[in-house]
C-alpha positions as CSV (number, residue, x, y, z in Angstrom):
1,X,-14.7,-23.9,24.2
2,X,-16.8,-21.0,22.9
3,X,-18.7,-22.9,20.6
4,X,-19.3,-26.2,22.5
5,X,-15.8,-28.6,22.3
6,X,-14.8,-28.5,25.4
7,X,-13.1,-31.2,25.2
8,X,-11.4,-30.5,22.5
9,X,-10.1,-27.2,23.8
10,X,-8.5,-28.9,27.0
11,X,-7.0,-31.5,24.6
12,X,-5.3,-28.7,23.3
13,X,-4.6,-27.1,26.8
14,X,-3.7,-30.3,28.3
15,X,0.0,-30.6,28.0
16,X,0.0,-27.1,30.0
17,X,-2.3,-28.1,32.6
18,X,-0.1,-31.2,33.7
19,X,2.8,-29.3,33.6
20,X,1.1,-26.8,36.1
21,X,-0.4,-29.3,37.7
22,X,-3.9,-28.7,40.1
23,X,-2.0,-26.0,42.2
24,X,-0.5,-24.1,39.6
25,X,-4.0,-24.3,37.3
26,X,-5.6,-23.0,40.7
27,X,-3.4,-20.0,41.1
28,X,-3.3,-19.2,37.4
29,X,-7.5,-19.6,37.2
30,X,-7.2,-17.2,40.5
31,X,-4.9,-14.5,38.3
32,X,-6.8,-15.1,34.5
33,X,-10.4,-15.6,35.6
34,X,-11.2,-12.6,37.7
35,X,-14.4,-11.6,35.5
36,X,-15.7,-15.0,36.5
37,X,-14.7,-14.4,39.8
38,X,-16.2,-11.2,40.0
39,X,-19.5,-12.0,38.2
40,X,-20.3,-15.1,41.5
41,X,-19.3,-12.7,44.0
42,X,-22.2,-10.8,42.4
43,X,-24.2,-13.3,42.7
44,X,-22.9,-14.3,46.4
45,X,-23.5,-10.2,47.3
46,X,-26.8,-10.0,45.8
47,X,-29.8,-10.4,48.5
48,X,-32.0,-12.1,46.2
49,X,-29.7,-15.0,45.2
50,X,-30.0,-16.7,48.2
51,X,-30.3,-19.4,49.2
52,X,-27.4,-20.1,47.0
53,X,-25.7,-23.8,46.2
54,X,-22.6,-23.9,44.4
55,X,-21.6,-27.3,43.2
56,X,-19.5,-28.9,40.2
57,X,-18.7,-32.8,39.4
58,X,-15.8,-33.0,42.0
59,X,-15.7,-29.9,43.7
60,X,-12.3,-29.3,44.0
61,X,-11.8,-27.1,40.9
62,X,-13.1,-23.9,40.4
63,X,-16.2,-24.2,42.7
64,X,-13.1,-25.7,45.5
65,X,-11.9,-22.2,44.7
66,X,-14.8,-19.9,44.9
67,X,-15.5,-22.0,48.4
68,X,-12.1,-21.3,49.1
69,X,-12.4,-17.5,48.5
70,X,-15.4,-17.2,51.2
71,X,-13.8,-19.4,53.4
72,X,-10.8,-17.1,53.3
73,X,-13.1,-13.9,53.8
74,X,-14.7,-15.3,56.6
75,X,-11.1,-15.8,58.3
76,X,-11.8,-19.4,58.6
77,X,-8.7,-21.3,59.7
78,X,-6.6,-22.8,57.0
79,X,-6.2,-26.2,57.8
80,X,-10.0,-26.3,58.4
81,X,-10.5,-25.5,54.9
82,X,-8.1,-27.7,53.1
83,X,-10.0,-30.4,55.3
84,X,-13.1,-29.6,54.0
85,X,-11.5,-29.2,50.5
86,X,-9.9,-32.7,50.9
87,X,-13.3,-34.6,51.9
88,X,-14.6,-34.7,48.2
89,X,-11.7,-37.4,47.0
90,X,-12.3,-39.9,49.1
91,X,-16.5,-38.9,48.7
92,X,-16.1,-39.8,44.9
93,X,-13.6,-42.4,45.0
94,X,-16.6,-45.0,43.8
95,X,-16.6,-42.8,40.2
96,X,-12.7,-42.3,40.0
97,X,-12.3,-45.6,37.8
98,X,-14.7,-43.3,35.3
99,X,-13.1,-40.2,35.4
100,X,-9.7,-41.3,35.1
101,X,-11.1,-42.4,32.1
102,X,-12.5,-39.2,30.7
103,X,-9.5,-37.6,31.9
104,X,-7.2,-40.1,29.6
105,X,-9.6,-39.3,26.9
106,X,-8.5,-35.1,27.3
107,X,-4.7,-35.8,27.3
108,X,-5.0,-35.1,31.7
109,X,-3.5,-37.6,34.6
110,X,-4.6,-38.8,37.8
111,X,-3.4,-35.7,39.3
112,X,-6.5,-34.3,38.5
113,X,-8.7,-36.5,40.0
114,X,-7.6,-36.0,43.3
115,X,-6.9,-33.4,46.0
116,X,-3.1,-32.6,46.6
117,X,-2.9,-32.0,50.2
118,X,-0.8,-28.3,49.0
119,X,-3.6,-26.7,47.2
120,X,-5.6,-24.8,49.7
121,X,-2.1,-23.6,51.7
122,X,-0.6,-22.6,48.0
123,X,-4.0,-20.8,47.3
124,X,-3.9,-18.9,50.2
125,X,-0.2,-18.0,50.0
126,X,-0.8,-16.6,46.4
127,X,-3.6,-14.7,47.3
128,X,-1.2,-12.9,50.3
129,X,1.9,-12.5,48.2
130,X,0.6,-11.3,44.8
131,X,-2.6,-9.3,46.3
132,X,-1.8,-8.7,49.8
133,X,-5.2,-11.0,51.0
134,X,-7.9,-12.2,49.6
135,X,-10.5,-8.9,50.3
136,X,-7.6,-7.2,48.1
137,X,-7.7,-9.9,45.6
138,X,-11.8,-9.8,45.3
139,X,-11.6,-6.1,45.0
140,X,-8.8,-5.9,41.8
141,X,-11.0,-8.7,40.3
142,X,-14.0,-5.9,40.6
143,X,-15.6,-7.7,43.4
144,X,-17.9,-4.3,45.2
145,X,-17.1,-3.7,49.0
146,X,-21.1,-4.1,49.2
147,X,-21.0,-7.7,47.5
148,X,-18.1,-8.6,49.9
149,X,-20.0,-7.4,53.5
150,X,-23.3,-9.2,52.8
151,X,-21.6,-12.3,51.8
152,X,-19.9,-12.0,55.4
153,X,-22.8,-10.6,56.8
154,X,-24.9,-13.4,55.7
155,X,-22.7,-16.2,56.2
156,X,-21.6,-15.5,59.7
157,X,-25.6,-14.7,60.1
158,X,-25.3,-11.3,60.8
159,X,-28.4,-10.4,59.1
């Protein structure tokens, strides 16, 4: 991936992924990809960044979980979430012929171009059983108490 096949690095990582399936890729991004995690959170906590847009092709995979993670922090309800995380299927079902096709093309299934109705409930339970909440979790990935109050702060407008 580091020097431009992407593709060709999930093709290797591919038999792994369906195995794990969306939920289990989510929770294992979640545990291996902390820097990342840590390095939007600085971007989220920083002043300056915003107005901020976070966006992907489908939404549902790493940006779903970075929504996820500030949904969580703001102690929105759970089943509100996984609604909103649920509303980008059926909002790119005309392009799902497509990417079923790219997905055949990397060794991946249809379970990947959709949005299991489990993943946002398995999320959060993960985040509570293996760091005790998700303020926990954004502060063993390196995630500053400063970064994590003005993304509250300025999401629940309390500027």
């Amino acid at each position: 991936m580091t020097i431009g096949r992407r593709n060709d690095a999930v093709k290797i990582l591919a038999p792994h992924m369906e195995e794990m399936g969306l939920v289990g890729l989510a929770k294992n991004s979640l545990d291996v990809c902390k820097k990342e995690v840590r390095q939007v959170f600085d971007v989220l906590g920083n002043k300056s960044s915003w107005p901020v847009l976070v966006h992907c092709t489908q939404g549902k995979d790493r940006t779903g979980l970075i929504v996820m993670l500030v949904l969580f922090l703001l102690g929105v309800e759970e089943t509100v979430i996984d609604s909103d995380y649920r509303i980008s299927e059926p909002e790119l079902a005309s392009e799902k012929d497509g990417r079923l096709k790219e997905l055949a093309l990397i060794g991946l299934t249809e379970q990947f171009a959709v949005c299991p109705p489990d993943v946002v409930t398995s999320v959060h339970m993960h985040i509570k059983k293996t760091y005790g909440g998700v303020r926990q979790y954004l502060k063993e990935a390196g995630v500053s108490q400063r970064a994590v109050e003005h993304v509250v702060r300025t999401m629940l407008a309390e500027t």
